[in-house]
VEXFI-467855 format. One line per 2 residues: number of its first residue (from 1); their letters; for each residue x, y, z of N, C-alpha, C. Coordinates in pm, whole numbers, padded with zeros to 5 digits. Example, Ala and Ser with C-alpha at 12.3 -4.5 7.8 and 13.67 -1.06 7.14 Angstrom:
# residues 2
1 = AS = 01319,-00569,00780,01230,-00450,00780,01320,-00330,00780 | 01285,-00225,00708,01367,-00106,00714,01290,00003,00787
This chain:
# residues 294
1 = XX = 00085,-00119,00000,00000,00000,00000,00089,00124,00000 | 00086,00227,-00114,00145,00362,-00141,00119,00459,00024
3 = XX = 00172,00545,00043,00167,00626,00157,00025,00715,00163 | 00002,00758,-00013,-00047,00819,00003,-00245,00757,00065
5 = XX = -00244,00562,-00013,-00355,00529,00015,-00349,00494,00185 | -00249,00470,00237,-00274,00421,00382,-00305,00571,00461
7 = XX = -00279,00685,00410,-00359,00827,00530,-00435,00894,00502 | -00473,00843,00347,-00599,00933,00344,-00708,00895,00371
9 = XX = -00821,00851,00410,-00969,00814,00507,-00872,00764,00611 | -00807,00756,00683,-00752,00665,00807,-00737,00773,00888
11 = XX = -00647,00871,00835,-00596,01039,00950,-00707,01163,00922 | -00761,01166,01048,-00803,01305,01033,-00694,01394,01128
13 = XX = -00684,01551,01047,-00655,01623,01140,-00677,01757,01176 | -00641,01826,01316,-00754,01947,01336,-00696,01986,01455
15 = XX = -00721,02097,01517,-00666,02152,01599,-00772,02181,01739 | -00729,02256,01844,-00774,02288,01972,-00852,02386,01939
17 = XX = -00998,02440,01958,-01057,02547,01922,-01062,02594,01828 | -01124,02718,01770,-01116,02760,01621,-01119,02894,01629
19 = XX = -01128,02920,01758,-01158,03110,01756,-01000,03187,01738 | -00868,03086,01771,-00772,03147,01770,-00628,03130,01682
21 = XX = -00735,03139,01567,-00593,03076,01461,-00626,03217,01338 | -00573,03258,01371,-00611,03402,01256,-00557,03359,01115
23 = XX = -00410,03271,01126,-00408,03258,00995,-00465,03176,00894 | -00567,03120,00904,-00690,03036,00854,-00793,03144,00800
25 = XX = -00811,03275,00850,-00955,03351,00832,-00906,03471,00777 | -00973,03512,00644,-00960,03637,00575,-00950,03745,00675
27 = XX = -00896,03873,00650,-00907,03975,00761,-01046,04021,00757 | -01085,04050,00917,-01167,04080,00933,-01338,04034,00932
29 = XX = -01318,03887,00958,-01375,03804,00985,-01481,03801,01093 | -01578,03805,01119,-01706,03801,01216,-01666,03692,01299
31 = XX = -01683,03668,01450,-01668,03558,01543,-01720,03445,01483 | -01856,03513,01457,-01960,03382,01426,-01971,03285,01333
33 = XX = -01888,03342,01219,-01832,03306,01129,-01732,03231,01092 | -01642,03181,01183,-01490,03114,01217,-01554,02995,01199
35 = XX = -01617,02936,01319,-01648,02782,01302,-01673,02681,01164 | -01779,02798,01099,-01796,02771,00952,-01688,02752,00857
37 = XX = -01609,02872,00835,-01462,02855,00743,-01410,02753,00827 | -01363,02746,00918,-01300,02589,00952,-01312,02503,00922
39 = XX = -01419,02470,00945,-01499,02349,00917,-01496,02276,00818 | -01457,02376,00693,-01407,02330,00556,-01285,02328,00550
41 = XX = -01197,02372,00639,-01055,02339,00586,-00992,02232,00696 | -01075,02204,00726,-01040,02138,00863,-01147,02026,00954
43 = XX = -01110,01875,00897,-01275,01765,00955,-01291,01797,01117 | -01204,01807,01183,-01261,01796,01343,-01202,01877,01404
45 = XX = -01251,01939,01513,-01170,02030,01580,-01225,01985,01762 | -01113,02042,01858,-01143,01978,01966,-01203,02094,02023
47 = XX = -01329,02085,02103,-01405,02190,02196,-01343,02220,02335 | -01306,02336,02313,-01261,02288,02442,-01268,02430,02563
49 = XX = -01395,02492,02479,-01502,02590,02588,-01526,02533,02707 | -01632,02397,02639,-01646,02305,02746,-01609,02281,02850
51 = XX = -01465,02297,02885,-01421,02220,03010,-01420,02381,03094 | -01479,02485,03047,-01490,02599,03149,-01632,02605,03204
53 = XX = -01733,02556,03133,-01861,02549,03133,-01949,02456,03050 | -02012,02372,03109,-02127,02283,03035,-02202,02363,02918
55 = XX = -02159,02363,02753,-02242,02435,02718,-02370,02394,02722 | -02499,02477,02667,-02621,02463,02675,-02654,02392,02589
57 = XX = -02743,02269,02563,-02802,02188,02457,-02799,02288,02300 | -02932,02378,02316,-02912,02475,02191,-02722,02542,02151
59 = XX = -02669,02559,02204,-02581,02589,02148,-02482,02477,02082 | -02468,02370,02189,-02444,02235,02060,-02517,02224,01929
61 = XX = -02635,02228,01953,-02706,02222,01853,-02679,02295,01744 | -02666,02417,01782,-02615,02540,01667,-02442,02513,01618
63 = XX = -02418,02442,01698,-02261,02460,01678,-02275,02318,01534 | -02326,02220,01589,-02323,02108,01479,-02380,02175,01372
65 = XX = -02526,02267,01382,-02560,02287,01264,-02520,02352,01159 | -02358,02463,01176,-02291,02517,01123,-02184,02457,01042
67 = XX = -02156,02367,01057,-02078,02226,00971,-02120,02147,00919 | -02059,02087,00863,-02064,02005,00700,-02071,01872,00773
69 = XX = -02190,01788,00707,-02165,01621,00766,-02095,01548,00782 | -01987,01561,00742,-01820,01523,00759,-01733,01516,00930
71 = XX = -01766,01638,00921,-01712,01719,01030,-01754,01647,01169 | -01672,01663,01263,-01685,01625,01407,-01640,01712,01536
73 = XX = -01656,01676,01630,-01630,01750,01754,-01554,01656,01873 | -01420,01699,01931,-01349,01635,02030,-01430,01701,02173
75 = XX = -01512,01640,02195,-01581,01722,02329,-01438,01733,02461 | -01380,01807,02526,-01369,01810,02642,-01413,01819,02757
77 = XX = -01424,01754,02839,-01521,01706,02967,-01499,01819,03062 | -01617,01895,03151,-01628,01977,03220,-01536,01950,03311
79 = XX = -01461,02108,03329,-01334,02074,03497,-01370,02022,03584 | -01538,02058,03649,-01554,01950,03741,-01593,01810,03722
81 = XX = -01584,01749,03666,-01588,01584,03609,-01417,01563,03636 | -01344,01638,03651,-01211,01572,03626,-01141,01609,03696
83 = XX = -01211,01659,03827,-01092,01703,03949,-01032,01857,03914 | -01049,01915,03808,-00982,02062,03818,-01026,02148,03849
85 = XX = -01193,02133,03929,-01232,02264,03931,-01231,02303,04130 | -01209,02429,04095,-01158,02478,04242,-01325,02540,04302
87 = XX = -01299,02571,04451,-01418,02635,04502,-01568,02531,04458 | -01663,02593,04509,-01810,02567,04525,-01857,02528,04384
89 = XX = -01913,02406,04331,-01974,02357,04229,-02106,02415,04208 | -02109,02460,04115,-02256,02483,04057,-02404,02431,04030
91 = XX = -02323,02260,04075,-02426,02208,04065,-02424,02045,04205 | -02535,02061,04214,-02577,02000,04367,-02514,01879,04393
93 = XX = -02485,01782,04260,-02373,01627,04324,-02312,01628,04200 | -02189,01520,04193,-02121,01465,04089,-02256,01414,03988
95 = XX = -02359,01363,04016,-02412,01289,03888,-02484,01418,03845 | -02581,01496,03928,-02622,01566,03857,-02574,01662,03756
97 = XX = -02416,01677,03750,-02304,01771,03646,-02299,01664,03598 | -02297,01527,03573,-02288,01454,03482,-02359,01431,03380
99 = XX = -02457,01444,03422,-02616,01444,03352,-02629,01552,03254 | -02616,01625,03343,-02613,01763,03254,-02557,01765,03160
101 = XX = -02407,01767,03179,-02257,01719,03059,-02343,01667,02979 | -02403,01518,03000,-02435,01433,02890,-02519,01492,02809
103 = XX = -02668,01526,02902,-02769,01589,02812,-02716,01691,02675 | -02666,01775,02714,-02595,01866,02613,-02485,01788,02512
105 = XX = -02405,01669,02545,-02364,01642,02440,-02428,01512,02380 | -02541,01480,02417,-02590,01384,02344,-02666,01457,02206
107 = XX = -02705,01606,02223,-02737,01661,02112,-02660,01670,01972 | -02508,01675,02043,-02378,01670,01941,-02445,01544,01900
109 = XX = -02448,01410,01983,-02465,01304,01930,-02555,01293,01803 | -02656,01320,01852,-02820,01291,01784,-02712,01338,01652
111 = XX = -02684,01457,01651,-02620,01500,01458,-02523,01440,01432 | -02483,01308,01460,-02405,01284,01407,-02257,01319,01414
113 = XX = -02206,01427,01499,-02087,01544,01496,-02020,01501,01579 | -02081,01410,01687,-01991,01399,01875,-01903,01276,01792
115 = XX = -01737,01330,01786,-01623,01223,01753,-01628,01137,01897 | -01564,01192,02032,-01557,01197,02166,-01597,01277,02241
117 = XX = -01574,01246,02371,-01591,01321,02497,-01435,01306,02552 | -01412,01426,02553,-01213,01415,02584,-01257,01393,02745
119 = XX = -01153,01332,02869,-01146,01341,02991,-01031,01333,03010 | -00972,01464,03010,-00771,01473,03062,-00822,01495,03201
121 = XX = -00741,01416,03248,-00735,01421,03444,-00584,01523,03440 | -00609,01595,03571,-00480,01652,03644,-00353,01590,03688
123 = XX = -00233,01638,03681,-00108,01613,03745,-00168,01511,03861 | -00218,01544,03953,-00233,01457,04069,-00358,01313,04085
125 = XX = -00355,01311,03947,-00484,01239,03949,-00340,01066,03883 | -00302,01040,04030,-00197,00943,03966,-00277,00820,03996
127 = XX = -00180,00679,03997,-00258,00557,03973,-00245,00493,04086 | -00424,00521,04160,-00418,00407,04247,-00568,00388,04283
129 = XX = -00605,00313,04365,-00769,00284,04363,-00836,00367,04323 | -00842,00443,04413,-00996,00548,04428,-00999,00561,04286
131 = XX = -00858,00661,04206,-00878,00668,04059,-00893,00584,03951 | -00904,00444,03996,-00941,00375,03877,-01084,00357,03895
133 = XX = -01127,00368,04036,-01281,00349,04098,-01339,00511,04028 | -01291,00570,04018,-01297,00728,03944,-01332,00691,03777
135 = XX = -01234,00653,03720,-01260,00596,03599,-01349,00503,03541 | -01406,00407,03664,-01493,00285,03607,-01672,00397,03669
137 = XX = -01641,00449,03753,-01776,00503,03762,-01844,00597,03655 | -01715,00696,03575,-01739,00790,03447,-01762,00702,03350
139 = XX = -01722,00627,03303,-01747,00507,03220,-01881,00446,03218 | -01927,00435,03330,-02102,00419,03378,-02167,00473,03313
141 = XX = -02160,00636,03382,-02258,00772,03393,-02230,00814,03214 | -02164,00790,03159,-02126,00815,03027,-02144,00746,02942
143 = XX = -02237,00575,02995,-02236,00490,02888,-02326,00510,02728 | -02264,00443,02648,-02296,00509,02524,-02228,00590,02457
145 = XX = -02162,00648,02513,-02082,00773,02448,-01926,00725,02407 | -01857,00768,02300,-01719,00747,02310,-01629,00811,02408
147 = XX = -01560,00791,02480,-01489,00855,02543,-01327,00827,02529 | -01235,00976,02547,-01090,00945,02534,-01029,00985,02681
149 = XX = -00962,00917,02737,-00864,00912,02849,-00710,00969,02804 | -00688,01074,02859,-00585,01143,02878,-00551,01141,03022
151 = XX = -00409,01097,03065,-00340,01071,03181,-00242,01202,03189 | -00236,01301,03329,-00121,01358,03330,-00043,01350,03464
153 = XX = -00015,01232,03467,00049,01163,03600,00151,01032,03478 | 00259,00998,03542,00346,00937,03475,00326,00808,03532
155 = XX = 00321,00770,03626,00209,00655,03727,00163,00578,03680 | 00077,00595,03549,-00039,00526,03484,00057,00435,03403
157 = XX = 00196,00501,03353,00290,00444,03232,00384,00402,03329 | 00436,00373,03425,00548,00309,03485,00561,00156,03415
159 = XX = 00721,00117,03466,00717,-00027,03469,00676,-00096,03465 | 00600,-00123,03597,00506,-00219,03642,00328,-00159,03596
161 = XX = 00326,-00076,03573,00196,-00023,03552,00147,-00026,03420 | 00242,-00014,03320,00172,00009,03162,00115,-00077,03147
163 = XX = 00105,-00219,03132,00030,-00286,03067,-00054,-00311,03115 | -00057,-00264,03272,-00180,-00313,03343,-00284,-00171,03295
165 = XX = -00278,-00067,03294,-00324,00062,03272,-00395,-00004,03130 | -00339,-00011,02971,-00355,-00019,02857,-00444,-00129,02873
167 = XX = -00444,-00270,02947,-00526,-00381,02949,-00663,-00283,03034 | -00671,-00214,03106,-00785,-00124,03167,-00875,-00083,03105
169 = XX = -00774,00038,03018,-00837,00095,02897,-00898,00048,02805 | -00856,-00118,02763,-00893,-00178,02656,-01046,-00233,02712
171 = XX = -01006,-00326,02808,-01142,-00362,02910,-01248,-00233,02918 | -01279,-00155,02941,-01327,-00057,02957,-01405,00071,02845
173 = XX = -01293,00018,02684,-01312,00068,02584,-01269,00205,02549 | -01190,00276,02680,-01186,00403,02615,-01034,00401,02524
175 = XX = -01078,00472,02436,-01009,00557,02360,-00899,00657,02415 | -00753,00547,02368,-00615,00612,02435,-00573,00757,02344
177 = XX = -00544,00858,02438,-00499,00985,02402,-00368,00982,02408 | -00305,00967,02257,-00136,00953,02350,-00106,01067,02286
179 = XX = -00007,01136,02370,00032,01249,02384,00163,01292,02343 | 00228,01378,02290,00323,01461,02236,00364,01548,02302
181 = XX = 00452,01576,02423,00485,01641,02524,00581,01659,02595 | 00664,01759,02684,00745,01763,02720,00790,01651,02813
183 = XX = 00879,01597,02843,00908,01485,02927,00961,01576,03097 | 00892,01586,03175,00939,01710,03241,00908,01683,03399
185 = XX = 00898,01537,03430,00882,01480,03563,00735,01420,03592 | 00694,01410,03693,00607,01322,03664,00443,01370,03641
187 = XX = 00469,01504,03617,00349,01562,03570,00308,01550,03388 | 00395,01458,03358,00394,01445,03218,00401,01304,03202
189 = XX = 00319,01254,03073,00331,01136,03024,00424,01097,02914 | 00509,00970,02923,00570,00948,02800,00469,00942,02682
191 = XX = 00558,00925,02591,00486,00905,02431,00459,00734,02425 | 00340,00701,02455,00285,00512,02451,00240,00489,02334
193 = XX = 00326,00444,02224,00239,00398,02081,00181,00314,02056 | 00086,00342,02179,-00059,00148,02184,-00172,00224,02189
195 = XX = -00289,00184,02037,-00384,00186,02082,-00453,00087,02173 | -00556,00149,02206,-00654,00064,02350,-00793,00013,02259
197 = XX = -00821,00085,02140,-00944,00041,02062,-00863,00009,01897 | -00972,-00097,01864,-00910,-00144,01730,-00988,-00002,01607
199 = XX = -01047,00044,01641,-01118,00149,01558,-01091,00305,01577 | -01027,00330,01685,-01018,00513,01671,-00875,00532,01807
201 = XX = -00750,00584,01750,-00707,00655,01836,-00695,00796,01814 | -00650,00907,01973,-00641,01002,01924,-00467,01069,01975
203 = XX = -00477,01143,01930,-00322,01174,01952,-00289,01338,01978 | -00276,01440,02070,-00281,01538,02060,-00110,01565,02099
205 = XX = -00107,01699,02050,00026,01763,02020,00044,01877,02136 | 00070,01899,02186,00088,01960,02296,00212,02061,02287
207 = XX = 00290,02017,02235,00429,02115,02207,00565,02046,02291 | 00672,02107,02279,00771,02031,02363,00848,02127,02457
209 = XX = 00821,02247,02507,00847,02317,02580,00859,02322,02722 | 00992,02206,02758,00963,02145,02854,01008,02254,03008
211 = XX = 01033,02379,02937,01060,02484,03075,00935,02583,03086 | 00859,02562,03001,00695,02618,03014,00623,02529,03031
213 = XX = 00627,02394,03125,00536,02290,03107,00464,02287,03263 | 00586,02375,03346,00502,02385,03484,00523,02500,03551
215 = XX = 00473,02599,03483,00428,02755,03408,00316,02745,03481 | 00241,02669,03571,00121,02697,03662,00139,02780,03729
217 = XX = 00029,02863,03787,00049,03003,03858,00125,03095,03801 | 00143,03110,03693,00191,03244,03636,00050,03269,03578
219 = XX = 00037,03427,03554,-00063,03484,03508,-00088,03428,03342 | -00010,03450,03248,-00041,03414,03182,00023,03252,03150
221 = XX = -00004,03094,03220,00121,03007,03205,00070,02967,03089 | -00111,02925,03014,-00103,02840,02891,-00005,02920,02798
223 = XX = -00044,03054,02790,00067,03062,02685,00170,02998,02651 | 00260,03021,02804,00386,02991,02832,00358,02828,02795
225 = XX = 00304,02771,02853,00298,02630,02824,00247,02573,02687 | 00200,02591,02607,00215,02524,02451,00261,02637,02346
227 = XX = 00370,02755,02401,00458,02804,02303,00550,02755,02283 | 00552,02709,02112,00610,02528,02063,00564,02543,01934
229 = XX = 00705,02575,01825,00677,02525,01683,00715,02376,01699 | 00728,02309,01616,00756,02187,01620,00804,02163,01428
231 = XX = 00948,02111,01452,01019,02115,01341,00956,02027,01231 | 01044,01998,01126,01012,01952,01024,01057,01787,01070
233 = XX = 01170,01775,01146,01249,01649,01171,01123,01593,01257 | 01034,01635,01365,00984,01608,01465,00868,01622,01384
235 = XX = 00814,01664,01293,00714,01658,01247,00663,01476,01161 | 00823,01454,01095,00874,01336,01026,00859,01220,01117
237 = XX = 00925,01256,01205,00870,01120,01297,00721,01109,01324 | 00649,01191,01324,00547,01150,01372,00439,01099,01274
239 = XX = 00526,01118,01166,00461,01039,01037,00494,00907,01067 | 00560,00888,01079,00657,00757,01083,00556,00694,01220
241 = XX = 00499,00752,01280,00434,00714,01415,00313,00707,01400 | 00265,00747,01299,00107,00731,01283,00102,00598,01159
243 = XX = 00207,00600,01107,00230,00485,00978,00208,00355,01085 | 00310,00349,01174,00292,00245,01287,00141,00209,01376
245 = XX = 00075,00311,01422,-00037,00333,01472,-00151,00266,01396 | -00122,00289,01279,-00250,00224,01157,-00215,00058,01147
247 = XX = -00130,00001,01213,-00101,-00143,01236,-00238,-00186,01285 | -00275,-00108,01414,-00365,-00185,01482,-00476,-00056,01534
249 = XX = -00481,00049,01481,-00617,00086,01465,-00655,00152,01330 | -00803,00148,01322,-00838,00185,01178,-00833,00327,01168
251 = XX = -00853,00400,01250,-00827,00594,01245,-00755,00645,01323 | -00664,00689,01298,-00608,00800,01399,-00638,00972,01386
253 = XX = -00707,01050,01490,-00703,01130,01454,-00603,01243,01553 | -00567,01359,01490,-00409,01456,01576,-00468,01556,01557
255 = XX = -00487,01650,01713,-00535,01763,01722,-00409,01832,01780 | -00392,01950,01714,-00223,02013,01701,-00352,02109,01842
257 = XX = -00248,02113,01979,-00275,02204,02111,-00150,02320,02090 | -00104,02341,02031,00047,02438,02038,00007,02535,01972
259 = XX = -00109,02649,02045,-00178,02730,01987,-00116,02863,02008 | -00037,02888,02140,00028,03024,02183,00073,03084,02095
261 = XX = 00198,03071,01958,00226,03131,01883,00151,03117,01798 | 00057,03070,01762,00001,03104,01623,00067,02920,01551
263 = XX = 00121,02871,01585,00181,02779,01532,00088,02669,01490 | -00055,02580,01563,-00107,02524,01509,-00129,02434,01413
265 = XX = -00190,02546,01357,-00279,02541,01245,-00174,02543,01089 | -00065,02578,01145,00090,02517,01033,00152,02450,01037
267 = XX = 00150,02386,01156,00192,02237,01182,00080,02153,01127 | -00033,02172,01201,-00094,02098,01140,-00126,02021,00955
269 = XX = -00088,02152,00884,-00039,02183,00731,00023,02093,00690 | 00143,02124,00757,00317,02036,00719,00263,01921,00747
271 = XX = 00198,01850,00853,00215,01714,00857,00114,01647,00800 | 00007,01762,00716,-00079,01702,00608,-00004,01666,00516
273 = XX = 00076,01781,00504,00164,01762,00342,00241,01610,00374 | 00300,01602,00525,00423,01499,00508,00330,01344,00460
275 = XX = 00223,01368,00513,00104,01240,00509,00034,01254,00372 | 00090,01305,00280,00044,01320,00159,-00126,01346,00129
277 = XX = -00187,01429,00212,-00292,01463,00215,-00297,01599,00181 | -00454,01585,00108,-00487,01758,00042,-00519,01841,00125
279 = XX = -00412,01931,00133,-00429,02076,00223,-00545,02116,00208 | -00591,02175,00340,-00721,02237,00353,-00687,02393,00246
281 = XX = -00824,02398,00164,-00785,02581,00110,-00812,02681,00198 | -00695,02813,00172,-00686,02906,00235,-00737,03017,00193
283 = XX = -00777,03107,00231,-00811,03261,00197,-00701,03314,00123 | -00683,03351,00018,-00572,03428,-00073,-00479,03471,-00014
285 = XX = -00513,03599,00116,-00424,03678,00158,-00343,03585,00232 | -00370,03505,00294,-00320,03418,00400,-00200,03289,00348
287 = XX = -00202,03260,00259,-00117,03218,00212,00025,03221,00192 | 00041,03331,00203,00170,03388,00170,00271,03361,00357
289 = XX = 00155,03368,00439,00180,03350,00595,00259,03265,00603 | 00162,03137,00567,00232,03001,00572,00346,02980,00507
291 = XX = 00363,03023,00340,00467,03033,00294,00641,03040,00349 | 00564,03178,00411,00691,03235,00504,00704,03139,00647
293 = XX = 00623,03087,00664,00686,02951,00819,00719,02857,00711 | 00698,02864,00632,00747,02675,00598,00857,02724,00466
């Protein structure tokens, strides 16, 4: 099989949000309007409002109805579902924010659009009972739904732990998030090239900025933390890593997170091109942007 037939229907790829990639959108572009141009240059993109607030049913609704049947959505799971949210909950128990979560993205569902429901746990969310008793109960309250597991505890991947973790995941069905990231102690996960489902992994890019990676408590740290081009050499391997990946699942899809500089949405580009896939089209003026990074 040629390179070019093994990535094209197999890789989708797409980035973190859509409100902040300017070089994708003609100047002077309406808010409301972004999701739409994306949408065509780009099959899935990851939501990731969400994890600040449960959006409202109607606004899923509106959000699917602005895209092309193609198109999908990486839901990210509300902060409080996943241990990050600080102070007084908004809502009266764990199930009832669960419920909620769901109700609103089962509307994604109904259209067709819901790819996943992302659930990245915190640095401290490492491996031991309660959190796997954490994991098999979301798995419950969520049944039906696809869901992807993102680990940011190194715990889960130890020695003695990986295969027991990956045999979990598999048992359980979720969908492994393996990650692209600074290696930076144990608030970070290695790079694990196992899927957990024979049908969908996902793979997000995070950047490699491993002295902005625990940039917490600075005012501005995401910046600081996924400001990260990512080369052409490092781009190459990860061709070479998704070539491997398609061994044993049928899709992989890579949502480029290295949004601080503007970088993205040109990485994302390059490693269409390296995967011999047709670049999304650009707005005229904008072209010349990319030009000049690559």
């Amino acid at each position: 099989m040629n390179q070019e037939n093994l990535f094209n229907g197999h890789v989708q790829i797409g980035l973190t949000g859509w409100g902040d990639h300017d070089d994708i959108y003609p100047k002077g572009i309406k808010s409301g309007q972004k999701l739409h141009d994306y949408s065509v240059q780009f099959p899935l993109v990851e939501l990731d409002s969400s994890f600040y607030g449960i959006p409202s049913p109607e606004r899923m609704l509106n959000w699917s109805l602005q895209t092309p049947e193609h198109f999908g959505f990486i839901v990210k799971a509300y902060q409080g579902m996943t241990g990050h949210a600080r102070g007084e909950s908004p809502y009266p128990d764990s199930k009832t924010m669960f419920m909620r979560f769901r109700e609103s993205v089962e509307v994604m569902q109904q259209q067709g659009k819901l790819k996943a429901v992302l659930f990245q746990y915190p640095p401290w969310f490492d491996c031991q009972h309660k959190h796997v008793d954490i994991l098999r109960r979301t798995r419950e309250w969520m049944k039906g739904l696809p869901l992807a597991l993102e680990f940011r505890n190194q715990s889960w991947f130890s020695e003695d732990m990986r295969e027991r973790t990956l045999l979990f995941m598999r048992e359980e069905e979720w969908i492994h998030t393996i990650c692209d990231e600074p290696q930076a102690g144990e608030g970070s996960v290695p790079t694990v090239l196992v899927p957990t489902r024979d049908d969908i992994t996902l793979v997000r890019m995070h950047g490699r900025h491993t002295a902005g990676w625990h940039a917490s408590g600075q005012p501005n740290w995401r910046e600081i933390r996924y400001l990260y081009r990512y080369s052409e050499q490092e781009l190459i391997e990860w061709r070479d890593h998704i070539r491997e990946l398609l061994r044993s699942t049928r899709e992989c899809w890579v949502v480029f997170n290295n949004n601080s500089g503007g970088d993205a949405a040109s990485n994302a580009r390059q490693l269409m091109s390296l995967l011999g896939m047709e670049l999304p089209q650009l707005p005229p003026a904008q072209l010349s942007l990319f030009d000049d990074h690559n």
